[in-house]
Structure formats: structure tokens, C-alpha cells
C-alpha positions in Angstrom: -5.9 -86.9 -208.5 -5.1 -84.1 -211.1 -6.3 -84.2 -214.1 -5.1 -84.4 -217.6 -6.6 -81.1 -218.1 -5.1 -79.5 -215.2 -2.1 -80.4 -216.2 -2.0 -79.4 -220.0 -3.7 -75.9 -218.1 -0.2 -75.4 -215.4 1.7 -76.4 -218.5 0.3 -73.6 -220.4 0.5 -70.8 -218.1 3.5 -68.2 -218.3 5.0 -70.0 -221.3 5.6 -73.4 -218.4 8.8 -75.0 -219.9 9.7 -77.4 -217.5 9.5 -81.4 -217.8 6.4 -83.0 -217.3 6.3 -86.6 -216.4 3.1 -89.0 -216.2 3.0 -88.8 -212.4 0.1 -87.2 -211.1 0.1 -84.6 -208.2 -1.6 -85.5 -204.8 -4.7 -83.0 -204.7 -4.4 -81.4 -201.1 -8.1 -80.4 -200.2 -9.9 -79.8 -197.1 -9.5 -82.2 -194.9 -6.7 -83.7 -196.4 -3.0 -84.4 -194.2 -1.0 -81.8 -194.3 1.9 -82.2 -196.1 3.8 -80.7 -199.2 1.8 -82.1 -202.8 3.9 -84.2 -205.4 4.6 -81.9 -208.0 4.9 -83.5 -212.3 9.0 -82.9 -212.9 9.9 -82.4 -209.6 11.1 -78.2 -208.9 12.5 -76.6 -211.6 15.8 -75.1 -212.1 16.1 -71.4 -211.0 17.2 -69.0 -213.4 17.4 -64.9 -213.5 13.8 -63.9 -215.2 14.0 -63.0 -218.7 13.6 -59.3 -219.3 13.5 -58.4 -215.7 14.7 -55.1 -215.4 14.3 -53.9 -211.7 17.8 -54.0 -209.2 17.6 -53.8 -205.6 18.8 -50.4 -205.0 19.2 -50.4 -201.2 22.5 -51.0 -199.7 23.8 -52.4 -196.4 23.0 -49.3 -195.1 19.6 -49.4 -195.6 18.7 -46.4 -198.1 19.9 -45.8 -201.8 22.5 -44.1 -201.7 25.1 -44.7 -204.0 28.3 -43.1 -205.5 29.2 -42.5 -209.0 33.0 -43.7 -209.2 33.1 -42.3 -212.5 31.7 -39.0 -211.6 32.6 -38.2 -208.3 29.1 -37.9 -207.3 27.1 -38.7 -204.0 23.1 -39.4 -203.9 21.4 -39.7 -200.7 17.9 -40.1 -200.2 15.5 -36.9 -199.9 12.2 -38.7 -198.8 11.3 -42.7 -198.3 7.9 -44.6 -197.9 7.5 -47.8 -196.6 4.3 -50.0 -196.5 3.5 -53.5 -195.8 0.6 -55.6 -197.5 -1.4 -58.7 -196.7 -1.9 -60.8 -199.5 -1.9 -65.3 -200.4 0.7 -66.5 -202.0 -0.1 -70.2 -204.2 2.1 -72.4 -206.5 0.6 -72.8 -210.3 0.4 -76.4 -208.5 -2.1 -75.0 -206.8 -4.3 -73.5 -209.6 -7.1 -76.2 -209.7 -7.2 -76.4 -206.1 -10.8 -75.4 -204.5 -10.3 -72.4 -202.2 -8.4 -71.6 -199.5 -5.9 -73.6 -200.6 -5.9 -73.0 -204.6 -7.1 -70.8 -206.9 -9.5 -73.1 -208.7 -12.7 -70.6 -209.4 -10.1 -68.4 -211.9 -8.1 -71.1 -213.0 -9.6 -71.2 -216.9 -9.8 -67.4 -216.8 -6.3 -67.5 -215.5 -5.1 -69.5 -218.4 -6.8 -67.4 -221.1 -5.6 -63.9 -219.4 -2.3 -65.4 -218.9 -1.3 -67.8 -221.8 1.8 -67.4 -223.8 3.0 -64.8 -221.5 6.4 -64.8 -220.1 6.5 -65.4 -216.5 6.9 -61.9 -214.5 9.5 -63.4 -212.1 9.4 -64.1 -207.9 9.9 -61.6 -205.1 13.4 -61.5 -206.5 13.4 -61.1 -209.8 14.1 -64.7 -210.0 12.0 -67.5 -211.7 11.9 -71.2 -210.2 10.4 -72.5 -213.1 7.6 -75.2 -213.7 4.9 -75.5 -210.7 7.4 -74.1 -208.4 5.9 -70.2 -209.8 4.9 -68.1 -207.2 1.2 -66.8 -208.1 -0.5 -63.8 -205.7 -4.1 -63.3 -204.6 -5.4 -60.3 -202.6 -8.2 -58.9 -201.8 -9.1 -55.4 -204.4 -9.9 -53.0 -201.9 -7.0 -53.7 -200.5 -4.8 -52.7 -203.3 -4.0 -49.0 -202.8 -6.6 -46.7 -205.2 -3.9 -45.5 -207.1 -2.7 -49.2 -208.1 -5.7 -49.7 -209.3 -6.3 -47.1 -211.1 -3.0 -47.7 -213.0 -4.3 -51.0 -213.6 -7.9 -50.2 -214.9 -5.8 -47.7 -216.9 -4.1 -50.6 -218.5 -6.9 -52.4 -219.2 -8.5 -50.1 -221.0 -5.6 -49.2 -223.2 -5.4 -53.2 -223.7 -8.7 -53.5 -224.9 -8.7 -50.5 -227.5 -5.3 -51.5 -228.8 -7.1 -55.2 -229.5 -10.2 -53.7 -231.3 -7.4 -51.6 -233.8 -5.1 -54.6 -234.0 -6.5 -57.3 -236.8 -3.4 -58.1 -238.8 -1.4 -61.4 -237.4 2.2 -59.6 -237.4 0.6 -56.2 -235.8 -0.9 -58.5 -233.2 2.8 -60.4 -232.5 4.1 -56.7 -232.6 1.7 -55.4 -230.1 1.8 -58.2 -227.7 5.4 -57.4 -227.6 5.0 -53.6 -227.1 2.3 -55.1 -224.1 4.6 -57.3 -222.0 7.3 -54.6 -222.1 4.6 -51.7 -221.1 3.2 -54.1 -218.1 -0.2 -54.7 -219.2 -1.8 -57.7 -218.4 0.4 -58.4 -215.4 -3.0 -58.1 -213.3 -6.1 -59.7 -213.6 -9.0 -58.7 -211.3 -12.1 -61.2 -211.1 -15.0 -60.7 -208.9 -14.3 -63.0 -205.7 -15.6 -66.4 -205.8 -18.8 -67.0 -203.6 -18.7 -63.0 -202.6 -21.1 -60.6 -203.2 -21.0 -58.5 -206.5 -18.9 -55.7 -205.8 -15.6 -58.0 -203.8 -13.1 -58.5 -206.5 -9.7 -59.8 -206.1 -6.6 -59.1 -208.2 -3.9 -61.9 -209.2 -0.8 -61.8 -210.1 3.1 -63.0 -210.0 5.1 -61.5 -207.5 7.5 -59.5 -210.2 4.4 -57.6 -212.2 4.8 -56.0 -208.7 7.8 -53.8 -209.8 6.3 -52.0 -212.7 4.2 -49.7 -210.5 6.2 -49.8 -206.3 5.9 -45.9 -206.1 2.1 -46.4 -206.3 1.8 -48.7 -203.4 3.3 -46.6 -201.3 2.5 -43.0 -202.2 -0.6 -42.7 -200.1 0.7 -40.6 -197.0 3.9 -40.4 -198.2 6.3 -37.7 -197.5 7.2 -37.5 -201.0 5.8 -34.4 -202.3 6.4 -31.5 -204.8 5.3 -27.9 -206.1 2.4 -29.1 -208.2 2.8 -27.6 -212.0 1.1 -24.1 -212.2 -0.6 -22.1 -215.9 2.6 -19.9 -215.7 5.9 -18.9 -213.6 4.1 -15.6 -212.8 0.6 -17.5 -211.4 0.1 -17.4 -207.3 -2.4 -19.6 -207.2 -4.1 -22.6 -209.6 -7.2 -25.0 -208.9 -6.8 -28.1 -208.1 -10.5 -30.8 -207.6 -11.8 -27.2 -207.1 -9.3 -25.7 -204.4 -7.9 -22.6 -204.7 -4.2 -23.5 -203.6 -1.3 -21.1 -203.4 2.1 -21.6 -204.4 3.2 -22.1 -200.8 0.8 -24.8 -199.9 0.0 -27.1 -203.3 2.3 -30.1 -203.2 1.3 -33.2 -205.5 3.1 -36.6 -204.7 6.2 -37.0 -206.2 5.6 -40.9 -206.5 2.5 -40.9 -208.5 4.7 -39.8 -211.1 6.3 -42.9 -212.8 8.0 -41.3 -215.1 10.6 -40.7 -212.6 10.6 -44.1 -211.3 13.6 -46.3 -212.5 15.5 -48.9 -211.8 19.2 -47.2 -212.0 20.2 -44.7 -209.3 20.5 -41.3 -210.2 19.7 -37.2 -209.6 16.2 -36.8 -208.8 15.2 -40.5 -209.5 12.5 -42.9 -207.9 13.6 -46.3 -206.7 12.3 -49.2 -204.9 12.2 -52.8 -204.2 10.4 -55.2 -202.2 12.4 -55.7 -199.2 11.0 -58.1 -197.5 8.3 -60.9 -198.0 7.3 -64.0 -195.5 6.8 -67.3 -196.9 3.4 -69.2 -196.5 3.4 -72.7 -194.2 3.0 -75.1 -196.9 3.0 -77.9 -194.5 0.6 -76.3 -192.2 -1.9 -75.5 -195.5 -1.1 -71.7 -194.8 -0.9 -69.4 -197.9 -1.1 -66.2 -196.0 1.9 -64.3 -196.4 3.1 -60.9 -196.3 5.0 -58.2 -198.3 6.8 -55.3 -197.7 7.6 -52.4 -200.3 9.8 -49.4 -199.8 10.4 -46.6 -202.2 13.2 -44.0 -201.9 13.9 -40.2 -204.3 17.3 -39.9 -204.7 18.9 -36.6 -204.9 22.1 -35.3 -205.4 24.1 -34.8 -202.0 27.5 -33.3 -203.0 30.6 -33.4 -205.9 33.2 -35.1 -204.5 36.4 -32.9 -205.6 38.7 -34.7 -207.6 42.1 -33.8 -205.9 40.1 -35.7 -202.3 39.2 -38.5 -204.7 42.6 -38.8 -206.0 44.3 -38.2 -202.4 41.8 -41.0 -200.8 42.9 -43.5 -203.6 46.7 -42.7 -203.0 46.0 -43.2 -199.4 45.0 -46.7 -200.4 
């Protein structure tokens, strides 16, 4: 049987708001039959997740194009990149679970790294509330390098804002500045039972969409001139290459300030497009997840009289 501890512990995560009643869930451990846990409150009621910004771009056609009514003006897509992930997807019912089935080595560390935080959202931007949250495991190494390096980044710039930070409303100012900047949407432990150097990285499904461009830029065809000293410079360095003009490119989607989540000129969009759903009843929480990440460019002006003469048309 849960505890009272575990409970107070879900309760606290992501800012948990949902009912909870005095019934206990059904601990589902090895061994045990296979079938879906009782869960304190019952599901929660889904709502749009507060301050999610991100929009599925693509349309029935498939890429992200899009017209400007207003303007008359076409985008099409210049390049795309699309890559799938493994990863295991839990409940926050699951959190003091022992492994493979729960996430019960992290869940104290879980609750300090997490607590008071707003929940990042589902898949869909979406949250379901309660112990119906979505929480995602995977294996470190099997985050893409530049993913992680955004995320070391992060935690870095976390940890030096704390040691500056001392008054109360600075902090409350700060952690506001944080959740809006997508730090702390990842926390990477060293893997339970593992040796030293196998970490894993957890995290909801929505902290996904601050960084899609950087799952997917490795062998991407999304590339550009790199910057060079001076419009008159043939050549530059680069990690000690002498590379002309003609042949450096860098990768257009390791550059996030380009990524966003309205459609425009020259912008960097994405979503998760599709994402399988663990076997609950089987005790499955494999799933997996696929992202793809388009740059939009502009494709043509639509002249107004052939705008006008389509609407008469109609």
C-alpha cells in the first residue's frame, strides 16, 4: 500500500492540485497481476497547460507551410529533420514504484528538483492533471550531445543565479525568470544500480519543446554560411580547420534563436508528431517519440489583384 509519505510527495510535485481522497493506491510491483493501479481522486480533469507556448505548426499536408491572409505571403519549407527516440514513459503514480515499473530511486530528489514548479504539460501541450501526469525517463547517452549540452548549460546558469540571489522577492523574481527560460525542466541523476558514469535524464513530456531543433540537428540537412571576421575574408578557422567560404556550413538548428513557435520568413518550427503509448496493463512503460523540425522560408508574394480575383471567384 502507498504510503502517507508518498502521497503528500505526488501531491507536491508540479504544483499537484487535484483532490486527494483517503483511498490508497494498489502498489503494482514485480510479480504483481497486471492491471491498471487505483489512483487517490480518480483522473483529473484535462486542461490546456498554463503558459504553454508551442503550436503544432504542421498542416494536413504534412510540412509548415502556411499563408499570410493578411499579407499575401506564402512559406514553404527549405530543409526538415526528423528523428525518433526511445525513452519510458511513468505516471507521478508511479514515482515510488521500485524499477522497471516506477521511478522510486529519484523520487525524493524528484520532489526537491521539481517542487512548486508548474507542470510542463503532455506530448500535447495538454495537462491531465493529478497522478494522471506523464513523467519521462531515458537513458543520457541517448539524449543527442547537443541536448545535453543545452541542458548542462542550464544548470550551470541555475546554480550561479542561486549563489547571487539571497533576497526572498529576488528569489520569487528569479524563479519566475527560470520557468519562462526552461531551466530545470531536466534533471539528470546517475542511473540506479549502474555504474558511475550511466546517468539518466527525467523529465515531463512538454520541457521537450523548449529545445526540438537540438534533437534533431545532428545530420540534418539544415545548414548555413557559418559567420566569417569580415565580408572580405575567404577563409576562417573553425576547431582548427581552415574552411573556405564555399565549403563551411554550421547547422542552422543549433541556433535557437531562430526557433519559434509562430510561422514566419526564415523561422525554425517543430513539434512532436508522433508518440506511442506504454501497455499499462501489460506493465510496459517503453514508449516512443518522434520529433520533426522544419525552416520556413519565404516561397512567393501572392499579387493582390490574384488574391482579390480568387476571392471574387468565391
Amino acid at each position: 500500500m502507498a504510503s502517507t509519505l508518498a502521497t503528500a510527495l505526488l501531491c507536491s510535485l508540479f504544483l499537484l492540485n487535484s483532490p486527494v481522497t483517503a483511498q490508497e493506491s494498489i502498489n503494482v510491483g514485480f510479480g504483481s497481476p497486471a492491471k491498471e493501479p487505483a489512483r487517490p481522486g480518480g483522473p483529473g480533469a484535462t486542461t490546456a497547460t498554463k503558459d504553454f507556448r508551442w503550436k503544432n505548426p504542421f498542416t494536413s499536408s504534412g510540412d509548415g507551410s502556411a499563408a499570410a491572409a493578411s499579407s499575401g505571403i506564402l512559406l514553404k519549407p527549405s530543409c526538415s529533420a526528423t528523428r525518433s527516440f526511445k525513452a519510458h514513459q511513468y505516471l507521478l503514480d508511479d514515482l515510488k514504484e521500485a524499477p522497471p515499473l516506477g521511478l522510486g530511486p529519484y523520487a525524493d530528489r524528484l520532489k526537491t528538483f521539481f517542487q512548486g514548479r508548474e507542470y510542463p504539460g503532455s506530448w500535447d501541450g495538454l495537462d491531465p492533471h493529478g497522478y494522471d501526469r506523464n513523467v519521462v525517463l531515458m537513458e543520457w547517452d541517448d539524449v543527442p550531445g547537443a541536448v545535453r549540452a543545452w541542458i548542462d548549460e542550464q544548470a550551470q546558469q541555475k546554480k550561479k543565479e542561486k549563489e547571487k540571489t539571497d533576497d526572498e522577492e529576488k528569489k520569487k523574481a528569479e524563479k519566475k525568470k527560470e520557468d519562462r527560460s526552461g531551466k530545470g525542466l531536466f534533471a539528470v541523476y546517475r542511473k540506479a544500480r549502474a555504474p558511475k558514469d550511466h546517468k539518466v535524464v527525467i523529465f515531463a513530456p512538454g520541457a521537450i519543446y523548449e529545445t526540438l531543433p537540438l534533437w534533431v540537428a545532428k545530420d540534418s540537412d539544415c545548414k548555413s554560411m557559418c559567420p566569417f571576421p569580415s565580408p572580405r575574408s575567404r577563409s576562417a578557422t573553425f576547431d582548427g580547420i581552415m574552411l573556405s567560404k564555399r565549403t563551411c556550413l554550421e547547422d542552422t538548428l543549433l541556433d535557437l534563436s531562430k526557433y519559434t513557435p509562430e510561422v514566419g520568413d526564415g523561422a525554425v518550427v517543430g513539434w512532436v508528431t508522433e508518440h506511442t503509448t506504454p501497455s499499462r496493463a501489460k506493465q510496459e512503460r517503453e514508449m516512443q517519440f518522434t520529433i520533426r523540425v522544419e525552416r520556413l522560408n519565404l516561397a512567393e508574394a501572392v499579387p493582390e489583384s490574384s488574391s482579390s480575383k480568387v476571392r471574387d471567384e468565391l
